[in-house]
C-alpha positions as CSV (number, residue, x, y, z in Angstrom):
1,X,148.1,83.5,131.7
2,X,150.7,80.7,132.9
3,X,151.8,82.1,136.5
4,X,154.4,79.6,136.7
5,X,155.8,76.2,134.2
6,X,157.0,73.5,136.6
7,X,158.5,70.8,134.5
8,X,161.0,67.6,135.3
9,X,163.2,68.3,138.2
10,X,166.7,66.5,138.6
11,X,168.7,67.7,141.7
12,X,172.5,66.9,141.6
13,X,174.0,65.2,144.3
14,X,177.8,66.2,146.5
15,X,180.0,64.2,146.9
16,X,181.6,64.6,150.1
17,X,185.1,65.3,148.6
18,X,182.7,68.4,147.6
19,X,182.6,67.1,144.3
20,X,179.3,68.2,142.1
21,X,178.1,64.8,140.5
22,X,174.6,64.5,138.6
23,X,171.8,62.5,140.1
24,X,172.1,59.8,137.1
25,X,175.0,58.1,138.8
26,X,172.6,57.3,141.7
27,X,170.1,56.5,139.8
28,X,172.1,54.2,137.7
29,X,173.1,52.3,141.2
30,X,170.1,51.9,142.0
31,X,168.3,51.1,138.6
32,X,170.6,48.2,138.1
33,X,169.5,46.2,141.3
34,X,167.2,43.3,141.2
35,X,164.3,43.5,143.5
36,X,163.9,47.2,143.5
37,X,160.3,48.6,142.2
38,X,160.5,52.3,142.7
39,X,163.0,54.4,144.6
40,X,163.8,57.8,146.2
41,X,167.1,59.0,147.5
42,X,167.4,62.2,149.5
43,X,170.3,64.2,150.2
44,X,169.7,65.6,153.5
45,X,173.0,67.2,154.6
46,X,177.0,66.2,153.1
47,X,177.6,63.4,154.7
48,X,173.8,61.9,155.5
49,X,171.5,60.1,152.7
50,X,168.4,58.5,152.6
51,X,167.3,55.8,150.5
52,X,163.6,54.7,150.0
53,X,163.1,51.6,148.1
54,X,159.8,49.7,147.2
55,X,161.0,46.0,146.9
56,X,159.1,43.5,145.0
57,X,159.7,39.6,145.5
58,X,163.1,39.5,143.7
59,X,164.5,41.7,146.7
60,X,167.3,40.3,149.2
61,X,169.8,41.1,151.8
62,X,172.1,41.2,148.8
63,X,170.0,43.8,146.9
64,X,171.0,46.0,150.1
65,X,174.4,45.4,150.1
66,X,174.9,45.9,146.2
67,X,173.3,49.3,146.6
68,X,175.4,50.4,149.1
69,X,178.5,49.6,147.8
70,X,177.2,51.6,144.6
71,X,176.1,54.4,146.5
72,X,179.6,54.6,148.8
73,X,181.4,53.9,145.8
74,X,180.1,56.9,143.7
75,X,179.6,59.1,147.0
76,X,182.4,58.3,149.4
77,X,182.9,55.6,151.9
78,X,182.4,57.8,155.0
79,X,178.5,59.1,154.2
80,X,175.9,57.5,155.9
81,X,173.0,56.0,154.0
82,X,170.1,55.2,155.7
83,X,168.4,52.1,153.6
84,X,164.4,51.7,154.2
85,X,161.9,49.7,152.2
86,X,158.6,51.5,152.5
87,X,155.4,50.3,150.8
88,X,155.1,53.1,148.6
89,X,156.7,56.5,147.4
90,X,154.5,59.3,147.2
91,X,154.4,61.8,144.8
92,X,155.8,65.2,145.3
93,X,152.7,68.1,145.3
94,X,153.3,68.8,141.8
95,X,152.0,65.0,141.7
96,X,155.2,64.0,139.4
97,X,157.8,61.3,141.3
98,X,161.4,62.6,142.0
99,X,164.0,60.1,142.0
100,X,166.9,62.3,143.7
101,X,166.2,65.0,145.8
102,X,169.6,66.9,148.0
103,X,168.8,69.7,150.4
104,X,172.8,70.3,149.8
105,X,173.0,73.7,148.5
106,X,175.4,73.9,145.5
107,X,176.7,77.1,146.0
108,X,178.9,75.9,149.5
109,X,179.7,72.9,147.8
110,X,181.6,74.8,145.3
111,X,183.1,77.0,147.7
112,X,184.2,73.9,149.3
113,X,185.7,72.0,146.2
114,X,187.1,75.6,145.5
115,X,189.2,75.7,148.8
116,X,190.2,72.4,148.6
117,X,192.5,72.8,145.1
């Protein structure tokens, strides 16, 4: 008997208007930029993001700058995003790769966005 299915994970991200947005439009930002191998970004509260990239040799000072503006762009000037290139991204335990992870839970966020209008 299966105690428990674990499949593909996506997390959704906040905006920090409060606004719900998929992880695809981070992923698209950072997708699209030259020099970037592999990549992780982790919501770790409203307002403060991390962003792991694995760079190969196409990778610049620009490449940084092009995902940030992306990121702000689609997130909101006023979140911080911490930028790293690492070596390597491990795997979660599952050993399958998540691309977006937020420890934002949705529920507030709603209640936010909610309040707001």
């Amino acid at each position: 008997m299966i105690d428990e299915v674990m499949g593909r994970t996506t997390d959704f991200v906040v905006r920090s208007d409060g606004a719900i947005m998929h992880a695809l439009s981070v992923i698209y930002v950072l997708r699209g930029v030259e020099g970037v191998d592999e990549f992780k970004f982790i919501q770790h509260e409203l307002y403060k993001m991390e962003v792991l990239v694995v760079a190969n040799n196409a990778w610049t000072e620009a490449s940084r700058g092009e995902i940030l503006r992306g990121l702000h762009a689609r997130l909101g000037e006023d979140v911080r995003i911490d930028l790293r290139l690492v070596e390597a991204i491990a795997p979660e335990a599952s050993g399958k790769h998540r691309y977006v992870v937020s420890h934002v839970p949705l529920e507030s966020s709603l209640r936010a966005a909610q309040a707001a209008t």
